[in-house]
C-alpha positions as CSV (number, residue, x, y, z in Angstrom):
1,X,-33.1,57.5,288.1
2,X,-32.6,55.1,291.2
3,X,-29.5,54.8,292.6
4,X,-28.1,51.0,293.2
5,X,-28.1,50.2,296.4
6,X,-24.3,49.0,296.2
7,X,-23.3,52.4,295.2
8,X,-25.4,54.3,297.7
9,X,-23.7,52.1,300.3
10,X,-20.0,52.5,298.9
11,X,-20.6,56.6,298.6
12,X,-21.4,57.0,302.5
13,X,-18.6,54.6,303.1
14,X,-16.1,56.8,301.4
15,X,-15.2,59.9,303.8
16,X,-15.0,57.7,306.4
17,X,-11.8,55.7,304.3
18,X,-8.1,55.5,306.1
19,X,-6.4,57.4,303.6
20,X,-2.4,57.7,303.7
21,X,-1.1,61.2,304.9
22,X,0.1,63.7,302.6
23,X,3.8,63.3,303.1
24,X,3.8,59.9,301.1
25,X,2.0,61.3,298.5
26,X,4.4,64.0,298.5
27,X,7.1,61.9,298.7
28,X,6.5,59.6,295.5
29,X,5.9,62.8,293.7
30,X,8.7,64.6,294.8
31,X,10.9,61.3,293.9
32,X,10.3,61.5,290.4
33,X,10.3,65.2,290.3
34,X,13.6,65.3,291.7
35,X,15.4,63.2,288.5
36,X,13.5,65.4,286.4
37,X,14.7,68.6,288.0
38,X,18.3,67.7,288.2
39,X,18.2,66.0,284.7
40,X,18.1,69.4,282.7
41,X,20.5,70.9,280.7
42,X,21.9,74.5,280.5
43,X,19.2,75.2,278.4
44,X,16.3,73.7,279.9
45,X,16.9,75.1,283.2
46,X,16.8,78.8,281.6
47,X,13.4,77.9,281.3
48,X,12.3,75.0,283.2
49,X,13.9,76.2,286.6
50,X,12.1,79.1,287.9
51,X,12.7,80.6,291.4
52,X,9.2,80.0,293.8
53,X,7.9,83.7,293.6
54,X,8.1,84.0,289.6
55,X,4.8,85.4,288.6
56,X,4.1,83.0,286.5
57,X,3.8,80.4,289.3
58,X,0.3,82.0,289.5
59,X,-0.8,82.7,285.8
60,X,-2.7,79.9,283.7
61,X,-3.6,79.4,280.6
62,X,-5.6,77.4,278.1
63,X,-4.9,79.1,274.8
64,X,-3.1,77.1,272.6
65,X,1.0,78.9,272.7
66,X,1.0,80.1,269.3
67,X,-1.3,82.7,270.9
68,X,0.4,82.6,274.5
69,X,3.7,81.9,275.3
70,X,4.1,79.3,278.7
71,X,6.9,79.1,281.4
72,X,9.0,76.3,281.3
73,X,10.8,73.7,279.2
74,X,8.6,71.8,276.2
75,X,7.7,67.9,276.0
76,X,8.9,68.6,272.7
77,X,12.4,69.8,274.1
78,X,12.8,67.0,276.1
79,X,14.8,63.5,275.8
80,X,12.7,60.4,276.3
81,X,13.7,59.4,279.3
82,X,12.8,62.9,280.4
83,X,9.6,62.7,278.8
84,X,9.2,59.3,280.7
85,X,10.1,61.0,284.2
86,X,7.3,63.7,283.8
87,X,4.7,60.8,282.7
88,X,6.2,59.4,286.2
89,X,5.5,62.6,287.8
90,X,1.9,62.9,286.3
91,X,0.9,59.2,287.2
92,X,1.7,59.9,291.0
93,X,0.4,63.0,290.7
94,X,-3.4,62.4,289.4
95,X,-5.3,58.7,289.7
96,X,-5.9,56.9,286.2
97,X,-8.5,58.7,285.4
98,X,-7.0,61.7,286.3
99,X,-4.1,60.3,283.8
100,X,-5.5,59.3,281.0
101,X,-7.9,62.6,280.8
102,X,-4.7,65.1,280.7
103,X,-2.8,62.7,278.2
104,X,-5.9,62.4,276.4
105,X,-6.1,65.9,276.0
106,X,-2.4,66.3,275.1
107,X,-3.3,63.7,271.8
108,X,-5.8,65.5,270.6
109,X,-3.8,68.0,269.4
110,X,-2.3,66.1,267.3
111,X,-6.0,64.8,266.2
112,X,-7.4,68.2,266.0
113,X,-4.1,69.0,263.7
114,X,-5.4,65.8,261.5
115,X,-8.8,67.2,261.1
116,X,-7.7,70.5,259.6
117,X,-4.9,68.5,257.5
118,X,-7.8,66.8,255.6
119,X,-10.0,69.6,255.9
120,X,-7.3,71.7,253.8
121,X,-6.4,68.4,251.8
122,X,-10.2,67.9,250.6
123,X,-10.6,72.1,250.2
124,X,-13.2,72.7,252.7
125,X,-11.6,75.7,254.1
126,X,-8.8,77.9,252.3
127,X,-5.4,79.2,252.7
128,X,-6.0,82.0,255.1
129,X,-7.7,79.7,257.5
130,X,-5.0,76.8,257.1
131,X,-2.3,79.3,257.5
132,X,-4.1,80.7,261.0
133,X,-4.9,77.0,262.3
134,X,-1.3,76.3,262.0
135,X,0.2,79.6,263.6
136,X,-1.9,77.7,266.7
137,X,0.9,75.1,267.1
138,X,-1.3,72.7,268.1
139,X,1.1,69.6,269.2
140,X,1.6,66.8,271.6
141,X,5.0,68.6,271.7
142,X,4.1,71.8,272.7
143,X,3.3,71.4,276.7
144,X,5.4,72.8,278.5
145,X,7.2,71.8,282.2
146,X,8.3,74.2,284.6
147,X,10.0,73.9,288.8
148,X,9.1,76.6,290.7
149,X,11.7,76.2,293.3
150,X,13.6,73.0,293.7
151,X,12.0,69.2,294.7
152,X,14.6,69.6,297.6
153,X,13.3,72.9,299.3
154,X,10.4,73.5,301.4
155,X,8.2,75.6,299.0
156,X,8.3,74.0,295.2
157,X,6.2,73.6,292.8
158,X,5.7,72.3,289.2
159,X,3.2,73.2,286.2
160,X,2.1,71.3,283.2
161,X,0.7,73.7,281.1
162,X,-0.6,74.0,276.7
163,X,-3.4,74.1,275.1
164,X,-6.4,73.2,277.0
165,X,-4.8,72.0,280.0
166,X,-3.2,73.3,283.2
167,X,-2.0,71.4,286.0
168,X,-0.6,73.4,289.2
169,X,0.8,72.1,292.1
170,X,2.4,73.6,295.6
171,X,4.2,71.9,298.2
172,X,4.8,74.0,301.6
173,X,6.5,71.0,304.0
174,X,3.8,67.8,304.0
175,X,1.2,70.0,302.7
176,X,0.2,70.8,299.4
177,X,-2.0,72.9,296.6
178,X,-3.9,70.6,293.6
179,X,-5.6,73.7,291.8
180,X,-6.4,74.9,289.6
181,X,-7.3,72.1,287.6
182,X,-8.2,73.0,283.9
183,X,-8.8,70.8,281.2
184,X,-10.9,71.5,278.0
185,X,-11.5,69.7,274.8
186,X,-11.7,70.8,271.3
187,X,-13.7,68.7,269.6
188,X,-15.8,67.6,272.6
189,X,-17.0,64.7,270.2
190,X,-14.4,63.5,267.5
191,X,-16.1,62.8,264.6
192,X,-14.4,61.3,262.1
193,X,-11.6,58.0,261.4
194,X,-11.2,55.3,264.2
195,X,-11.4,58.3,266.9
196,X,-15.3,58.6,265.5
197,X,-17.2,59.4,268.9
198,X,-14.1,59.7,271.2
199,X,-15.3,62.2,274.3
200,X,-12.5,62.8,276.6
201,X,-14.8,64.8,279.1
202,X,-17.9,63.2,278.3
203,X,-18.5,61.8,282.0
204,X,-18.7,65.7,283.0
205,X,-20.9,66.8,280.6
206,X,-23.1,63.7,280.9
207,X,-23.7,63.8,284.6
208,X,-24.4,67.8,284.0
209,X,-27.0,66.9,281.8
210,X,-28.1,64.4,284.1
211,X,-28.8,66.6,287.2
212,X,-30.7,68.7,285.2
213,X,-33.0,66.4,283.9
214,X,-33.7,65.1,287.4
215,X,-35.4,68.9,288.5
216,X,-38.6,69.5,288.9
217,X,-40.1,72.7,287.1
218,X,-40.2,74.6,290.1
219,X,-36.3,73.3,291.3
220,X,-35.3,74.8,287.7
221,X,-36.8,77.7,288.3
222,X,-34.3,78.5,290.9
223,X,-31.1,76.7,289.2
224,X,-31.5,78.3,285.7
225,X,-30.6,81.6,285.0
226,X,-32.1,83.0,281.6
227,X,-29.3,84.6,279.7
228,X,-26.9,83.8,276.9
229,X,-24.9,80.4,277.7
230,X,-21.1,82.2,278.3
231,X,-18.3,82.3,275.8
232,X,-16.0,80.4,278.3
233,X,-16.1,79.7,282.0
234,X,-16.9,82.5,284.0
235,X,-13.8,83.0,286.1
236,X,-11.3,82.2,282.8
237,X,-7.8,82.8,282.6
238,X,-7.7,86.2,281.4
239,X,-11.6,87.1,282.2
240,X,-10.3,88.6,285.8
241,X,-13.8,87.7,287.1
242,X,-14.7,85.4,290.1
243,X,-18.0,83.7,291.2
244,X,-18.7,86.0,294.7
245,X,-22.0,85.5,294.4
246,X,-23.9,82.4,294.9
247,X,-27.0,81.5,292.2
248,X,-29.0,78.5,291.4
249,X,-30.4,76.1,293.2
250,X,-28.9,75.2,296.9
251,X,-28.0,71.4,297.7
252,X,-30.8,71.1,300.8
253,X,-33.7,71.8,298.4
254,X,-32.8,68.6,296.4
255,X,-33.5,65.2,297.1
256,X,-31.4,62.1,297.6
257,X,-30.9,61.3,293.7
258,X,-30.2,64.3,292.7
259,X,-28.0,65.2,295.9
260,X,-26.2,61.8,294.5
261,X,-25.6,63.0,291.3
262,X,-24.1,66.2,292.6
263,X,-22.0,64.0,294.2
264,X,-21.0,62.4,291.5
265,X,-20.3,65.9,289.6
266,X,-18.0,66.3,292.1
267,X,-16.2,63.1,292.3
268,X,-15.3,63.1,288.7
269,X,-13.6,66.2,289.1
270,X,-12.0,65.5,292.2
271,X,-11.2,61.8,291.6
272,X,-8.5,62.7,288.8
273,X,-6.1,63.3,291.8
274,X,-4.8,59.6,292.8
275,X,-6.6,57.6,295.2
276,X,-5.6,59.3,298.6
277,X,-5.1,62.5,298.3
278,X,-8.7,63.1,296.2
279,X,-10.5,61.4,299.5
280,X,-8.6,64.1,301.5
281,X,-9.8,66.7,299.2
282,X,-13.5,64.9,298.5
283,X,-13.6,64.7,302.7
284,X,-12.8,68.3,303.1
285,X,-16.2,69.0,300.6
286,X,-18.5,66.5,302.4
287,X,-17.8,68.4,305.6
288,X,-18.3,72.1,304.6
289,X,-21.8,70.1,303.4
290,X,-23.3,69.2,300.5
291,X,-26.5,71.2,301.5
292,X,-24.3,74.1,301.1
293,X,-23.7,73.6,297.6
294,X,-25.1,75.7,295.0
295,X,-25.9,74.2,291.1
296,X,-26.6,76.6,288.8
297,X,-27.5,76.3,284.6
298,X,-27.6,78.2,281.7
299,X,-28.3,77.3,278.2
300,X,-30.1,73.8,276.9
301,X,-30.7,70.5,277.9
302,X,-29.5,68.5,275.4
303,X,-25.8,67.5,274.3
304,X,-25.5,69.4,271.1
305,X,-26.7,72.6,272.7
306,X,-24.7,75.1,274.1
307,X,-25.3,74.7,278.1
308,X,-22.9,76.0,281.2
309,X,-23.2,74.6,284.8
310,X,-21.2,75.5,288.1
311,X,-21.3,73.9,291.5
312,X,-20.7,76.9,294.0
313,X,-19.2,74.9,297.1
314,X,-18.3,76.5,300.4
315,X,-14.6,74.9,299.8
316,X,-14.7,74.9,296.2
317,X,-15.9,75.8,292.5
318,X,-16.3,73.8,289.5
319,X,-17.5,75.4,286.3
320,X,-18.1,73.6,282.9
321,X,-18.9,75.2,279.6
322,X,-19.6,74.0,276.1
323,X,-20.5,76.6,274.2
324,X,-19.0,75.4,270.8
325,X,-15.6,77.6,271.1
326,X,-16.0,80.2,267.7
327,X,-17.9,77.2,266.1
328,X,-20.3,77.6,268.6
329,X,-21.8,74.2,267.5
330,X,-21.8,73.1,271.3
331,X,-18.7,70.4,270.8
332,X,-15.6,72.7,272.4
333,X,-15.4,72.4,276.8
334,X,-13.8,74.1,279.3
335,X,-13.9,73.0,282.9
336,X,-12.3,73.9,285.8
337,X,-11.8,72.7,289.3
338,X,-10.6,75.2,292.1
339,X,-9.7,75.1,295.7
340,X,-10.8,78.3,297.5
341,X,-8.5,80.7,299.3
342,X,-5.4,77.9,298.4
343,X,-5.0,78.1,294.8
344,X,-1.6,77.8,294.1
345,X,-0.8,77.0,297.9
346,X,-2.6,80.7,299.4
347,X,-3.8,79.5,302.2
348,X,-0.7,76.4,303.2
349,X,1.7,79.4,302.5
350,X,0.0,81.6,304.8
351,X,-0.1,79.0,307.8
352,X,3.5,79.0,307.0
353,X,4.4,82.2,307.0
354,X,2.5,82.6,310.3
355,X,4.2,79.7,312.0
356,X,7.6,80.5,310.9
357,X,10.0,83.5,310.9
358,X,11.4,84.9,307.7
């Protein structure tokens, strides 16, 4: 695949952007957070107000909450115009696309709940399985908000969290924490009514299947590893595992297209933060070098078979898995982007800590 000459041209302009510093992004977020924070009631902030060091600050989850609880208060337990201030918080928080993927996710619960409504309706499955779907709670409703810490200290923070998605961020003074990022979608392909071939994270999985159509047999050789495609992403919520080693195939031993599309792999992840702060975080990855980079594949090269990838980054790691979920019929991601050694704020809390007395 050639690359257009326009693009090639915009992608080395990028990094060298004049971006806005972080204390305005902060600021606009913390704006909106702020009305949201002091808006709760009695009841809400039982739940939605949670001092900075809570444990759960630092736990995520994709499960849908009929099989694990969440901290905080629930879009479902919220007045509109609170449900409008977290929609504020999110659109300052994440670019458009960034936006409309985590909303996107949040509706199709509400699809997925249609699905097995007809499914029950036309007797394709039984009782026992209807009964189970719906213990799920699959629901627009059922993401829940929680502070950690208030908009007005120093150290805050604020999770959106349900059922395929979890969004975690940390402010420490002008600087902040944007990971992890998770988002997953069950089906990856809708396939039925006026949603019929509706693919929320089809960009992801697309440019995946891209890059590895672009290797040679001997570049494969050194990206694929010949195993069963994983359950779930490797480093999963409650898999306590973590990507030490590096495998695949490393970013110097590919050429310029390819190097391009990793590129773009990364962009799309990185790109759902607005505008600014993802070419603060996107510059960060260009200078720890995108020869440094590892790509690694297991599983098949089509769409509708199960396949895994991971970019293995100096500064970061993104994983993406479609293994079909317990259909295993390849059509169920999970993806993640994280930040390493400042998940959750680790390493801006640590500069902190060291600069200040407590």
């Amino acid at each position: 695949m050639k690359i257009p000459v326009f693009l090639s041209v915009s992608l080395l302009a990028l990094p060298c952007l004049k971006v806005a510093g972080q204390a305005d992004y902060n600021n606009e977020i913390r704006r909106f957070a702020s009305e949201l924070h002091t808006s709760f009631t009695k009841t809400q902030k039982q739940s939605g107000l949670l001092a900075f060091n809570d444990t759960s600050r630092l736990k995520w989850n994709n499960l849908p909450v009929g099989l694990r609880a969440r901290a905080g208060t629930s879009i479902g337990n919220m007045t509109n115009d609170q449900r409008k201030l977290v929609h504020r918080i999110l659109s300052a928080s994440l670019s458009s696309q960034g936006y409309l993927k985590a909303t996107a996710i949040m509706h199709l619960d509400e699809l997925i709940n249609r699905f097995y409504d007809s499914l029950y309706v036309q007797k394709e499955i039984n009782d026992t399985t209807y009964r189970f779907v719906k213990k799920l709670l699959w629901s627009p409703r059922n993401y829940f908000f929680a502070f950690f810490g208030s908009p007005a200290d120093k150290q805050w923070g604020y999770k959106l969290e349900g059922h395929h998605l979890s969004v975690n961020f940390t402010f420490v003074g002008d600087k902040l924490s944007v990971t992890p990022f998770f988002v997953g979608t069950d089906p990856a392909e809708y396939m039925r009514t006026e949603y019929a071939g509706w693919r929320v994270l089809g960009q992801e999985e697309d440019l995946g299947l891209k890059l590895i159509a672009t290797l040679t047999e001997q570049q494969r050789e050194k990206a694929i590893q010949s195993k069963d495609v994983p359950a779930d992403i490797i480093t999963g919520a409650e898999s306590g595992k973590r990507l030490v080693h590096n495998w695949g195939i490393k970013g110097s031993e590919l050429d310029k297209n390819q190097k391009a599309i990793m590129q773009h792999i990364i962009r799309e992840f990185v790109f759902n933060l607005e505008f600014d702060k993802a070419v603060w975080e996107y510059d960060k990855i260009l200078k720890a070098g995108i020869e440094n980079i590892y790509f690694g594949w297991v599983g098949g090269f089509e769409e509708k078979q199960a396949h895994y990838f991971v970019l293995n980054g100096p500064t970061f790691l993104i994983e993406f898995d479609n293994n079909g979920g317990p259909r295993k019929s390849a059509n169920h991601i999970h993806a993640i982007w994280r930040e390493k050694g400042n998940e959750y704020g680790e390493d801006v809390l640590k500069a902190h800590y060291q600069s200040e007395k407590h």
